[in-house]
N, C-alpha and C positions, 0 to 999 in steps of 0.2 A: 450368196452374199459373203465379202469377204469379211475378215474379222477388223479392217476399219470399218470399213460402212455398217457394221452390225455396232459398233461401238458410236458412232455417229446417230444411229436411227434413236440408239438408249438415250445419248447424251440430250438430244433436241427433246425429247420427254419428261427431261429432268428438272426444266426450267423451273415449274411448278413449286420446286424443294428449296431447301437453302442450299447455298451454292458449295459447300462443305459435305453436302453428300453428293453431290456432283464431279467432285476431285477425288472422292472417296470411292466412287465406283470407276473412273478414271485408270486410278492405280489398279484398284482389286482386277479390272480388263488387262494390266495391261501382263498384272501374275499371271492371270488364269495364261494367256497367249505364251507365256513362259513356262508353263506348266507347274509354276505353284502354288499347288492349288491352296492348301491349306493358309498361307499367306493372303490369298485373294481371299477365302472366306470370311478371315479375320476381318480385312479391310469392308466388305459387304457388309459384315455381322455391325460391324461399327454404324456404319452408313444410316442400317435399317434403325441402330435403337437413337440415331440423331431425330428419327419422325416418332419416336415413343407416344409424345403430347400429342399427335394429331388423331384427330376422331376416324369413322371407320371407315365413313362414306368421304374421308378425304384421301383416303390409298384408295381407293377403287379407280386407281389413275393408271395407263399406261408406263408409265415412270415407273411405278410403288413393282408392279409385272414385271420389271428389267430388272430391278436389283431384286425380287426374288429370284426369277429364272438364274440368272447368276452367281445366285448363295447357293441354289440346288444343283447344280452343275460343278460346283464347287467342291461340294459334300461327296456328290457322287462319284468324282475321279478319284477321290481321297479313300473311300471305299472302293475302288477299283484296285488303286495303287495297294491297297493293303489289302486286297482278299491275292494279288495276283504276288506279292513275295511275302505273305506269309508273317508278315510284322506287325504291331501296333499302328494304329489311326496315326499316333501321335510321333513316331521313329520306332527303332528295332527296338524290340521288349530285348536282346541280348547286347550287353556292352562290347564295345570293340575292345580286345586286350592287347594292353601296349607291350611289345616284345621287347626284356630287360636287355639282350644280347643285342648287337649292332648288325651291321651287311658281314659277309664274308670280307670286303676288301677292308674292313673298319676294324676285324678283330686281327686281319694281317699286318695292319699297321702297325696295331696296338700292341701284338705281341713283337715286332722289328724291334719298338719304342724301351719294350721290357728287355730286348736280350742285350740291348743298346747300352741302356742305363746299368745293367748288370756288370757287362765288358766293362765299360768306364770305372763302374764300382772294383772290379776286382783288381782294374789296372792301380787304382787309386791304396787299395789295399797290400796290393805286391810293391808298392813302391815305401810306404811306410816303414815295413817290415825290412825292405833291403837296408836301410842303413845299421839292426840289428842283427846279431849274428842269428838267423834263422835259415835254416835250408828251403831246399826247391819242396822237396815234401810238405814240410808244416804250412808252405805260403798255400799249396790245392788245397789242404786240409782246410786252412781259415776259409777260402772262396768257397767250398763245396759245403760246409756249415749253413754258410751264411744263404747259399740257394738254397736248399732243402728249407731253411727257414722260411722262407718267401714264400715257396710252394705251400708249406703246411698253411697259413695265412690264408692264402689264395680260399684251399681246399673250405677254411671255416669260412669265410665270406661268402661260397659258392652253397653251403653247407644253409648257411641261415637266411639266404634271396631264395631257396627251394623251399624254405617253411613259410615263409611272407608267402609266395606267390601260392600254395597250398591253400593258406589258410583265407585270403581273397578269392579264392576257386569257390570254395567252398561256401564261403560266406555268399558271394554272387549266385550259384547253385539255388542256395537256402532261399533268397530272396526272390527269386525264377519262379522256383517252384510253389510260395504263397498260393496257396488257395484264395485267399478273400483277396489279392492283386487281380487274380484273377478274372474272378466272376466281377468286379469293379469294372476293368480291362473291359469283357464283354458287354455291360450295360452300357458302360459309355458309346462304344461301334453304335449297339440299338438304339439310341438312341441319335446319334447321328443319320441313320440311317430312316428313323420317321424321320427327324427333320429335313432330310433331302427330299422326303414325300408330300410334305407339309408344302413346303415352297413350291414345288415344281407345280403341286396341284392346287395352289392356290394361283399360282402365275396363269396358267392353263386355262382357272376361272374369267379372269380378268379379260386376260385377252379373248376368250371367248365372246363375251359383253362387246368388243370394238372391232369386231365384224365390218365390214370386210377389209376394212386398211391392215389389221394385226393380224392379216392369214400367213405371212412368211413365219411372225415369229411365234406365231399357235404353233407352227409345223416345227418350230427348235424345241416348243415345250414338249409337244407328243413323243419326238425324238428321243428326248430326256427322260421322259418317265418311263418309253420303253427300253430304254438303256437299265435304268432304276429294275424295270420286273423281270427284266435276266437276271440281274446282279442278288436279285433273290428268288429267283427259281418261279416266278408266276411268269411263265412261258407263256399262257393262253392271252391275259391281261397286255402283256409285249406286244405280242403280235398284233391285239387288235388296235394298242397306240400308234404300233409302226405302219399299220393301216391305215389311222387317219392323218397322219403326217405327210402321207402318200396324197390323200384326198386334198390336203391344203395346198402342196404346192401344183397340184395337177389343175387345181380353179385358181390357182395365180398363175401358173401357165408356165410352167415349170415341165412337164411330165417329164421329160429328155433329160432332165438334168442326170449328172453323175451321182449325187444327191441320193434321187430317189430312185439310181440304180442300184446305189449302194442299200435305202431302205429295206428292195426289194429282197436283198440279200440276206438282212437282220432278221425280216421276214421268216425268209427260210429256216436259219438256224434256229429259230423261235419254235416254230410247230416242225421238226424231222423229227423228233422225238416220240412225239403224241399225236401229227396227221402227215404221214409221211406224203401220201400222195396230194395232199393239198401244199404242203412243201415244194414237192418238186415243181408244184406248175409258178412257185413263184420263183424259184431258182431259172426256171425257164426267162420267166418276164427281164429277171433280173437280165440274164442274157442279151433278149431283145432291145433291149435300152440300150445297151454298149452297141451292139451291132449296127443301130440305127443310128448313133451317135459316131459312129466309123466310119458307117456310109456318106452321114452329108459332109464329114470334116475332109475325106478325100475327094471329094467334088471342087472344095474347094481349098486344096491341096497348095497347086502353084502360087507361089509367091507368099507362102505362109512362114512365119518367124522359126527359128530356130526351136522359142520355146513350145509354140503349138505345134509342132512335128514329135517333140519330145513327150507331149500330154497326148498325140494321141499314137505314140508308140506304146503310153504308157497303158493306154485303155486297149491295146492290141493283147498287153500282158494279161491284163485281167480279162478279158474277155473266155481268152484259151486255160485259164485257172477255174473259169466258172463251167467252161465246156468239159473239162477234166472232170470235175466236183459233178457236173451230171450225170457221167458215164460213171463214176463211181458209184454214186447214190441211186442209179436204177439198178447197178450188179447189187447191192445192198437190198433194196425193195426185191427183187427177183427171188433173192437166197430166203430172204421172210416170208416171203408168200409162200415158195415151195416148204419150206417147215410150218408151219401153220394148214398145210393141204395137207401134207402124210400125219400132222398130229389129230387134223379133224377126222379119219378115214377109222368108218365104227362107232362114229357119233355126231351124229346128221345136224341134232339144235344143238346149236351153239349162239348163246344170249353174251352181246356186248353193252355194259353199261358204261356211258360215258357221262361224266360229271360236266355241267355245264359252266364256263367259268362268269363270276360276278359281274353285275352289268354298273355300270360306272350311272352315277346318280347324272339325273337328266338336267343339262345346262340351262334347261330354259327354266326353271327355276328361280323366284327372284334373288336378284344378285349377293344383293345383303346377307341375305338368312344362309344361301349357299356359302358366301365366304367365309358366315361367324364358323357354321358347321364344320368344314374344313379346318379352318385354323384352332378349335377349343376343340377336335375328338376324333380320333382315328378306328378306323374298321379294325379290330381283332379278331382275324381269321378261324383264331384257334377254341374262341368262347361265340362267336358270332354274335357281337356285341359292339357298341361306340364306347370306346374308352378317353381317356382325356392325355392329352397329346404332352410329351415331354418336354420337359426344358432345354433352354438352347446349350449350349458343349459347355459356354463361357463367362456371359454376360447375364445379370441377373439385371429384369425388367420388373417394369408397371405388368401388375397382374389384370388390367382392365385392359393392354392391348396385347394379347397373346400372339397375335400373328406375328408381331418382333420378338419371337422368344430368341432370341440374337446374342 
């Protein structure tokens, strides 16, 4: 689906709303397709607290799903964008420094400008004095005074821009390196970061409920959240979203898609870590998808556009990056096995405990009670507990409908 028709399926669900969240998720699409993100949240976050007033069983709408899905896909590129250079959610935590000095061709001019105005000065000077009885000597003396005086000048101005720019070094340094910036800094990401989990798996809820028309954009939410458990290291969790993302467009009839060759790929990198051989078989699949998608596209080769000859050169590239990526990753599996064989040798049991990861609360569940759960209390991994869910980045809401914490 492209990114109009995925903006068309939201908009025709929107009717429902006032027509102000309607234009509001309009824009926020048309950020996010611009890639910014943070702007499109904004616009979303707005969207969601214009239905503040409405009861709970009146977002239980395919609509209320789409500007979720889209505040969480929002959140999450924003957290992508900032784990991947190292900056704040909100811009670089480090100021950019404006250099006091100009280009090389700007301080050539300027010094032309100086030797320029000196000449003139000293001609203006030698001519003074000629009509007094003064000689060739005393007229260089007054000129060479009068430079050295400039210079000295220069030197104090050059002298007192090195203390300012010091003591702004300094000062920026100190304010850097705040502790309580800091850990503020950090809480805020964490929190953005439930709330991309909050949306997405509330979106997720929703469109589960509207089976089987909302199967393509189940498969965008699963997508998303497995994107969401890379981005925080629940690998196990990923893999099995990117699995049922797989399932949704495989029963809309999908399976060939680029799509879900590309899933099978996410797949991979999700469990190489922690089931290496269960990886490669879907690295493999991945494969078979391109392949078979090569096959039928040169069948029907002649008379094809310029640009589908180019899409499936382009899938000729990937195909051979994924056949590389296999041969690499069985010399990898090979090297581990043989070290894991000479470390077992002189010690026959060898006991593997493997942790089994979290099983996602069961959708058939009635809808209501699942959504309040969801939007009032998140899983805390680290206490194995429901804790109560954060506030939105921005906007301060009605504490009776939490699921816009917006």
């Amino acid at each position: 689906m492209s990114i109009h028709e995925e903006q068309t399926v939201a908009l025709s669900k929107l009717e429902c709303y006032p027509k102000l969240v309607a234009e509001l998720y309009t824009e926020a699409a048309q950020l996010f397709s611009s890639k910014k993100f943070a702007e499109a949240a904004d616009k979303v976050e707005a969207a969601l607290k214009e239905l503040d007033g409405y009861q709970e069983e009146e977002k239980q709408t395919w609509g209320f799903a789409e500007l979720q899905l889209l505040y969480g896909r929002s959140l999450l590129e924003m957290i992508k964008c900032s784990a991947s250079n190292n900056d704040d959610i909100f811009g670089p935590k480090v100021p950019k420094v404006v250099e006091l000095q100009g280009s090389d061709s700007e301080e050539a001019e300027e010094e032309d400008d100086v030797s320029e105005k000196e000449d003139n000065l000293s001609e203006e000077i030698c001519e003074e004095v000629d009509g007094e009885d003064t000689n060739e000597l005393q007229k260089q003396e007054i000129v060479s005074n009068l430079k050295e005086g400039k210079e000295g000048n220069a030197a104090d101005v050059e002298a007192t821009s090195d203390n300012v720019l010091s003591s702004d070094t300094d000062q920026q340094l100190t304010e850097e390196t705040n502790p309580e910036e800091a850990k503020e800094s950090e809480g805020e990401e964490q929190d953005i970061r439930e709330l991309a989990w909050e949306q997405l798996e509330c979106a997720r809820v929703i469109f589960s409920s509207k089976l089987p028309e909302s199967r393509l954009r189940l498969a965008v939410a699963y997508e998303a959240l497995g994107d969401f458990g890379m981005e925080n290291d629940n690998n196990e969790q990923a893999a099995e979203d990117f699995k049922s993302a797989v399932r949704c467009y495989e029963e809309a009839g999908y399976a060939l898609s680029r799509t879900v060759g590309g899933l099978y790929h996410s797949i991979y990198l999700a469990l190489r870590s922690i089931d290496p051989h269960n990886a490669r078989k879907y690295l493999k699949l991945a494969a078979q998808v391109f392949e078979k998608r090569i096959s039928e596209s040169q069948k029907k080769q002649e008379g094809q556009a310029d640009d589908t000859k180019a899409a499936l050169d382009d899938e000729k590239e990937i195909l051979k990056e994924i056949e590389l990526e296999i041969a690499d990753f069985d010399s990898v599996i090979s090297n581990q096995e043989k070290e894991n064989s000479d470390g077992m040798k002189g010690d026959p049991v060898t006991q593997v405990t493997r942790v089994e990861p979290r099983k996602r609360a069961d959708t058939k569940i009635e809808l209501s009670k699942e959504q309040e759960t969801a939007l009032h209390e998140t899983f805390d991994d680290a206490n194995h507990e429901m804790v109560p869910n954060k506030k939105s980045r921005t906007c301060k809401v009605n504490e009776d409908h939490p699921s816009t914490q917006q």
